[in-house]
Each structure stands twice: as structure tokens, then as C-alpha cells.
C-alpha positions in Angstrom: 129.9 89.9 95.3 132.8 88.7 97.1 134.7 91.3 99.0 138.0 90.4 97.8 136.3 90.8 93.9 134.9 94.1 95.1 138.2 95.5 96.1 139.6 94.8 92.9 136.8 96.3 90.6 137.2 99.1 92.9 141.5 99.4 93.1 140.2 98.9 88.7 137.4 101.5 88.2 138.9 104.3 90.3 142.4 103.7 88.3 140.9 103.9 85.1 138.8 106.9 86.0 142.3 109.1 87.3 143.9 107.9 84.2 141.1 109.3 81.8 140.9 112.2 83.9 144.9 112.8 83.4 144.0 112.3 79.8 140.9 114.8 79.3 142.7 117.6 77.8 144.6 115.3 74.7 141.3 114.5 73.1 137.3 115.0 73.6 136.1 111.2 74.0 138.8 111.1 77.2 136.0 113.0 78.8 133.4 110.6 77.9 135.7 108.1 79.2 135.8 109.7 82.7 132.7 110.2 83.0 132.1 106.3 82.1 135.4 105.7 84.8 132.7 107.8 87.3 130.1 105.7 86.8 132.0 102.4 87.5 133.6 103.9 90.4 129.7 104.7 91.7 128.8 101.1 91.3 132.2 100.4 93.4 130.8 102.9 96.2 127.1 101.3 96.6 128.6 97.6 96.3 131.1 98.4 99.0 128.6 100.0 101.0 129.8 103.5 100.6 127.0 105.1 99.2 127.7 109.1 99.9 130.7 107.9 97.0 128.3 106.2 95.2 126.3 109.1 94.9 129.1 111.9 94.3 130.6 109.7 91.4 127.1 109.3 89.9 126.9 113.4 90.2 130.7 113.5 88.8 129.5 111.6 85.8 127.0 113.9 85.0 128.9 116.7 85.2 131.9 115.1 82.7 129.0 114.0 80.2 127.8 117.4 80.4 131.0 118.8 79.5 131.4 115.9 76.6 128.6 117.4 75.1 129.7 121.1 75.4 132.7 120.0 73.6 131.5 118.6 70.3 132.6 119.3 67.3 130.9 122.0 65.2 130.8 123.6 68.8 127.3 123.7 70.4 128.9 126.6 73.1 127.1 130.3 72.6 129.3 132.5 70.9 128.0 135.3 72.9 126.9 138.8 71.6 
């Protein structure tokens, strides 16, 4: 990819993954949505050559899907004793 076109995914995934994270507490799929934003802003990391990135998005992405599915409705969190 050409490194003008990877600049711009990048300057595009990391934008949309600050905006979702801005947006987390408004509604549950904003959460999903970050953690998607996390995964495109991983790709940016390895295809710019950045890979420690690359790796801590892919990481942050697992912790927000994690959290996405903590928060479902009907609850799946323990209630405790």
C-alpha cells in the first residue's frame, strides 16, 4: 500500500476509534464500535511498520469486546452474594 494511502487509513481509523471511545458511555454497541476502531487502528500499526502499536490495539480490542460482552442486556455480570 502506498504510503500516502496508509497515512490516511491511519489519520481515519485512529479518528474513528477516539470518536467511539468519546461515545462509549451513550450506548453499549459504541463499545463494540471501539473495539472494531482498535482493530483498524492495529492493521494501521503493522502496515506502517509499527508493530508494538499494532500489537497494543489488537490487546485494546480485546479488552473493549470483553467489556461489550459484560454489558449485555439481561446482564451476564455476577450479582455477588
Amino acid at each position: 500500500m502506498h504510503s500516502a494511502a496508509v497515512t490516511i487509513f491511519g489519520i481515519c481509523s485512529v479518528g474513528f476509534m477516539m470518536a467511539m471511545y468519546a461515545l462509549e458511555r451513550r450506548h453499549r454497541g459504541f463499545v463494540a464500535a471501539f473495539a472494531l476502531g482498535c482493530l483498524l487502528s492495529s492493521a494501521y500499526g503493522f502496515l506502517s511498520g509499527a508493530w508494538p502499536f499494532g500489537i497494543a490495539e489488537v490487546i485494546w480490542s480485546g479488552i473493549a469486546f470483553g467489556r461489550f460482552h459484560r454489558s449485555a442486556p439481561g446482564g451476564t455480570r455476577s450479582q455477588g452474594p
